[in-house]
C-alpha positions in Angstrom: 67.1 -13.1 136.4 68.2 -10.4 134.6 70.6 -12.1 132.5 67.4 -14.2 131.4 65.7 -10.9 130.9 68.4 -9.8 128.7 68.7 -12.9 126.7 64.7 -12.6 126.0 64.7 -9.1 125.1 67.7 -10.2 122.9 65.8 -12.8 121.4 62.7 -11.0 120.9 64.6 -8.5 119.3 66.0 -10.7 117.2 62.8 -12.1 116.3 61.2 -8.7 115.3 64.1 -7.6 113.5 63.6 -10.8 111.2 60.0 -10.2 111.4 60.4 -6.5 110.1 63.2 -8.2 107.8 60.8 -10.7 106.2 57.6 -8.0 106.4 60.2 -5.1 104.4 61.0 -8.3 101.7 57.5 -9.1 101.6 56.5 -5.2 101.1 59.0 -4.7 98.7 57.8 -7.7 96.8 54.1 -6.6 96.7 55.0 -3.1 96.1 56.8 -4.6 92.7 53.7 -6.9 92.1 51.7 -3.7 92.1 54.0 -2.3 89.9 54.0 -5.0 87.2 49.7 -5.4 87.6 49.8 -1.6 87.0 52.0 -2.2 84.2 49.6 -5.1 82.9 47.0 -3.1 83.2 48.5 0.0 81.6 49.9 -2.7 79.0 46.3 -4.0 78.7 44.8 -0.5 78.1 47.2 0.6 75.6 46.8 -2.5 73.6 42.7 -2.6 74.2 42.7 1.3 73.0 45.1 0.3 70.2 43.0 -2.5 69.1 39.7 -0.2 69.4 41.2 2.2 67.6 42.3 -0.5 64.5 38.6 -1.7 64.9 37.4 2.1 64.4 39.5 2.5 61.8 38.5 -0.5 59.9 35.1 0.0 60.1 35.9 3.5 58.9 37.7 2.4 55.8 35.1 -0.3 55.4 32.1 2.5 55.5 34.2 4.6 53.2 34.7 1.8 50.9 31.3 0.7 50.7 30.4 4.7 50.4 32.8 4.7 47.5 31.2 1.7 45.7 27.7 2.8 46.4 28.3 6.2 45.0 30.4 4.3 41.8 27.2 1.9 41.8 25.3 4.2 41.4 26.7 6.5 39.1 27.3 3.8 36.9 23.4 2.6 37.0 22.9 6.8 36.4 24.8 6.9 33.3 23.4 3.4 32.4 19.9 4.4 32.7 20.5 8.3 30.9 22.4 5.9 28.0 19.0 3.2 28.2 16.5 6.5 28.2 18.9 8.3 25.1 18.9 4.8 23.2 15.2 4.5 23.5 14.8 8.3 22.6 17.0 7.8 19.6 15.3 4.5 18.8 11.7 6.1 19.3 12.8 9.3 16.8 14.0 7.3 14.7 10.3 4.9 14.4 8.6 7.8 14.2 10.9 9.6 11.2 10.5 5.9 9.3 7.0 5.8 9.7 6.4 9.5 9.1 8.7 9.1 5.9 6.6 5.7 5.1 3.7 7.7 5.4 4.5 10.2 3.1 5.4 8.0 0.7 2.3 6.4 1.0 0.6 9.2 0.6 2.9 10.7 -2.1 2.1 7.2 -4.2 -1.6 7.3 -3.5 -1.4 11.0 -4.7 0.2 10.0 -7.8 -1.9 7.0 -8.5 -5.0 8.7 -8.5 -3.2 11.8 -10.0 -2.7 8.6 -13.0 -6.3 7.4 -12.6 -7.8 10.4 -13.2 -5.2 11.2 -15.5 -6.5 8.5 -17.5 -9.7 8.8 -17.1 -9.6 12.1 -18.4 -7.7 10.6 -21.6 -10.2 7.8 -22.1 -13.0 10.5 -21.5 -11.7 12.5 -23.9 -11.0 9.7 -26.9 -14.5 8.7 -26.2 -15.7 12.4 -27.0 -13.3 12.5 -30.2 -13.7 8.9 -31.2 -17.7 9.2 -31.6 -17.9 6.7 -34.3 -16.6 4.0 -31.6 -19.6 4.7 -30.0 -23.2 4.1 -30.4 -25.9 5.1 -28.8 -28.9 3.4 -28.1 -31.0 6.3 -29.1 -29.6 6.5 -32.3 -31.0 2.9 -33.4 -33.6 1.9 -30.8 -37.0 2.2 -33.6 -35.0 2.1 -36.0 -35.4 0.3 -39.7 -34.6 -3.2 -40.0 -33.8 -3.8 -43.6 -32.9 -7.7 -45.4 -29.7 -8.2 -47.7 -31.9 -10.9 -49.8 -35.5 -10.8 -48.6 -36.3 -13.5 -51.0 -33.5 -16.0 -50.2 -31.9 -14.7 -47.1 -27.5 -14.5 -47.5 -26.0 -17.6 -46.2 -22.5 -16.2 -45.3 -23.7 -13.1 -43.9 -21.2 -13.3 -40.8 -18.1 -13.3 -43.0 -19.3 -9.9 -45.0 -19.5 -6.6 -44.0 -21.6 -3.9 -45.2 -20.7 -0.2 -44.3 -23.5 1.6 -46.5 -27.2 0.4 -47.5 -27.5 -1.3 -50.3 -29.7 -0.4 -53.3 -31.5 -3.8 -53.2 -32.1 -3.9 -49.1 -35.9 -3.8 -48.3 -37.2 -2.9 -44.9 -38.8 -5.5 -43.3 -39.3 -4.8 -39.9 -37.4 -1.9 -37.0 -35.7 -2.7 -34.0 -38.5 -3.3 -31.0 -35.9 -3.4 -27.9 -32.6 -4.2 -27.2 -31.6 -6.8 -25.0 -28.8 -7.1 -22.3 -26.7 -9.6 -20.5 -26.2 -9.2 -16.3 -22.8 -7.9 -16.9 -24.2 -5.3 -19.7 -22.7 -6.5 -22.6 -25.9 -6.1 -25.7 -26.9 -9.9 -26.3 -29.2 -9.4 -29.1 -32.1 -6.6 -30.9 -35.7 -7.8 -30.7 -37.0 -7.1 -34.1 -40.7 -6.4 -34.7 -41.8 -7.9 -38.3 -45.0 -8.9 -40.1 -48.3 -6.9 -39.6 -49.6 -4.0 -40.7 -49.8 -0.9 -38.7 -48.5 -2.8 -36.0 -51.4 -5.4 -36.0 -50.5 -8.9 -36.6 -46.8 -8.2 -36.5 -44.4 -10.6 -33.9 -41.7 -10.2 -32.0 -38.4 -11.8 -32.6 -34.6 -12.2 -31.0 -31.5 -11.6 -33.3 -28.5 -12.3 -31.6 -25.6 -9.6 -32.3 -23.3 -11.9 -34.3 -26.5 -11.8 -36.7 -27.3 -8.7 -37.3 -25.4 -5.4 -38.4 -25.0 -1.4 -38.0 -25.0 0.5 -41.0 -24.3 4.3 -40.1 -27.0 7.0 -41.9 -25.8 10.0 -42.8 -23.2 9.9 -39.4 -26.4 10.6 -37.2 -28.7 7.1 -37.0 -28.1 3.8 -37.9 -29.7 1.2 -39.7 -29.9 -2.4 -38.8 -29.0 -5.0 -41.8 -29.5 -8.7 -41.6 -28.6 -11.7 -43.8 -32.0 -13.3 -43.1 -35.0 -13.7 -45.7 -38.4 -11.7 -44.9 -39.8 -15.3 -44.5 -37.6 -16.9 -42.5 -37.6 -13.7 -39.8 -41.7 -14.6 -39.8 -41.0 -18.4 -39.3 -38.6 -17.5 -36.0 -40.1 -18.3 -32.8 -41.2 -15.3 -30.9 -40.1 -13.9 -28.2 -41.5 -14.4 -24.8 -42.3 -11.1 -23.2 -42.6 -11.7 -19.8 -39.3 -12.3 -18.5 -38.5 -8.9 -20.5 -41.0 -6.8 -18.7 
């Protein structure tokens, strides 16, 4: 009996010393799992942080990049707009010196063309004023003497002659009634009053200008000379007042 107790405690000391064997393997082998997990998860940290960090400083480098290129964007689109706002200043001074210089020009042309103008109208003024016997005025023949060249048979070529002083033969014959004028004011013709006595019986007659001529009287009046006969002035139709008035 106590050999069999023996052998049993024997036994069972056996089995707990494998027991306590296989339970110190099995401890040692979870103690190095736990080891190589903590490593892992160290492992996993270290990489995870490294990785973060890359990421942050990407992101860093991409915001400073972008920063950059804003910054250069927009400095460039500074200096393009200050180079746009100087052209069109430049541009603008430059219209407005043109126009101002056209202007004066203008102006410096108009000055001198009426500067010419008047000028010239201050010449033809005063020709006109030292020319006098280029000019006649109507004064200085309206009533006056109308006197014949032949006032028995009239001159036939009386255009083609001219007469610059009265002739010792002329006989007065009539005096200038009115004198009569185109639209544009050119002097169409004389109407010549002849016949009668006293003015009674007399009639009124047209002479066109290329009919008719002015013979200057002692440089102050004029006498009017025309190549028609006394009777043939009488035979001329008369001349209808109305339209005249």
């Amino acid at each position: 009996m106590k050999h069999l107790f023996t052998t049993t405690a024997l036994a069972l000391t056996l089995a707990a010393g494998a027991a306590y064997a296989e339970s110190h393997t099995n401890g040692e082998e979870m103690e190095q799992n736990l080891e190589n997990a903590g490593e892992s998860l160290e492992n996993a940290g270290e990489n995870a942080a490294d990785a973060t960090g890359e990421a942050m400083n990407d992101a860093g480098e991409a915001v400073e990049n972008a920063a950059e290129d804003t910054a250069q964007a927009t400095e460039n689109a500074a200096e393009e707009t200050g180079e746009a706002v100087d052209n069109a200043a430049n541009e603008t001074g430059e219209a407005v010196e043109n126009a101002a210089d056209e202007t004066g020009e203008a102006m410096d042309n108009a000055a001198d063309e009426t500067a010419a103008a008047a000028d010239a109208a201050a010449e033809n003024a005063n020709d006109m004023a030292s020319n006098d016997t280029n000019m006649i005025r109507v004064r200085d023949i309206l009533g006056g003497e109308i006197y014949s060249a032949d006032t028995q048979n009239g001159v036939a070529e009386f255009s083609t002659q001219s007469y610059s002083e009265m002739g010792e033969n002329w006989e007065n014959i009539g005096e200038i009634e009115d004198i009569i004028l185109t639209s544009d004011g050119k002097i169409k013709g004389i109407v010549a009053e002849v016949g009668g006595f006293l003015g009674i019986g007399d009639k009124h007659v047209m002479l066109e200008m290329q009919n008719v001529q002015l013979v200057p009287v002692e440089d102050e009046s004029y006498k009017v000379v025309v190549g028609y006969s006394e009777e043939e002035l009488e035979n001329m139709q008369s001349v209808d007042e109305s339209p005249l008035n």
